[in-house]
C-alpha positions in Angstrom: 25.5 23.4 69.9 27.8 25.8 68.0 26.1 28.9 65.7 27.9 30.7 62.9 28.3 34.6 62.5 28.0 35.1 59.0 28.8 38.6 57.3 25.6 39.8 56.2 27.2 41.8 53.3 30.6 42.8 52.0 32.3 45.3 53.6 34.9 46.0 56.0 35.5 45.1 59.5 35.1 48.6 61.5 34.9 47.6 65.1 34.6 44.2 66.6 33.8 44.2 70.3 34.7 40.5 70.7 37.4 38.1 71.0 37.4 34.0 71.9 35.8 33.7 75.6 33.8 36.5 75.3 30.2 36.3 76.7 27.2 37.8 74.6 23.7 37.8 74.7 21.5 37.5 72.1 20.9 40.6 70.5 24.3 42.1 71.3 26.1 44.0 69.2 29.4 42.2 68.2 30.6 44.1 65.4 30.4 46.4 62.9 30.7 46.7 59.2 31.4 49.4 56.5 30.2 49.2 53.3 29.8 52.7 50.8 30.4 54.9 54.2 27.2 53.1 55.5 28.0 51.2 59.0 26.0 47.9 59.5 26.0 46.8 62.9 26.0 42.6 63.4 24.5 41.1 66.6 24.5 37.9 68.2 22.1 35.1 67.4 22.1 33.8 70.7 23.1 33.8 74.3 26.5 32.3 74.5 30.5 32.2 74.6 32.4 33.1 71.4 34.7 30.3 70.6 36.6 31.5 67.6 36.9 34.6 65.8 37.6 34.0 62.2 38.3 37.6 61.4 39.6 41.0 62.7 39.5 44.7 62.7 40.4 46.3 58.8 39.6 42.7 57.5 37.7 42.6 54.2 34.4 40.4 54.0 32.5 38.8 51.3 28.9 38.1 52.2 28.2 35.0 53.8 32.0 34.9 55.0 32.8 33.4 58.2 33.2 35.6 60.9 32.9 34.0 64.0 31.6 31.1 66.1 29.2 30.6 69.2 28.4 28.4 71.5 
């Protein structure tokens, strides 16, 4: 069963430490977003393999957006 990574506010895409085939755990931190020179990490949801990355580094976000996808 697939899980979505949704940005959890609008910002900007700072770091992301992941790419298709990566394996996280749960709790990992996979990226990180800037919003008002305030940096908001985003961690996984699960154990798992990231499938698709929606998204990279210097993108723009909207909350709720899309950014990647676990399995």
């Amino acid at each position: 069963m697939s899980e979505e990574i949704l940005a959890p506010l609008a910002g900007k895409i700072v770091k992301l430490h992941v790419e298709a085939g990566t394996v996280v755990e749960e709790d990992e931190e996979i990226l990180v977003i800037e919003a008002m020179k305030m940096e908001t990490p985003v961690f996984a949801p699960c154990d798992g393999t990231i499938v698709q990355v929606k998204l990279k580094e210097g993108d723009e976000v909207e909350e709720d957006d899309l950014i990647a996808v676990i399995e």
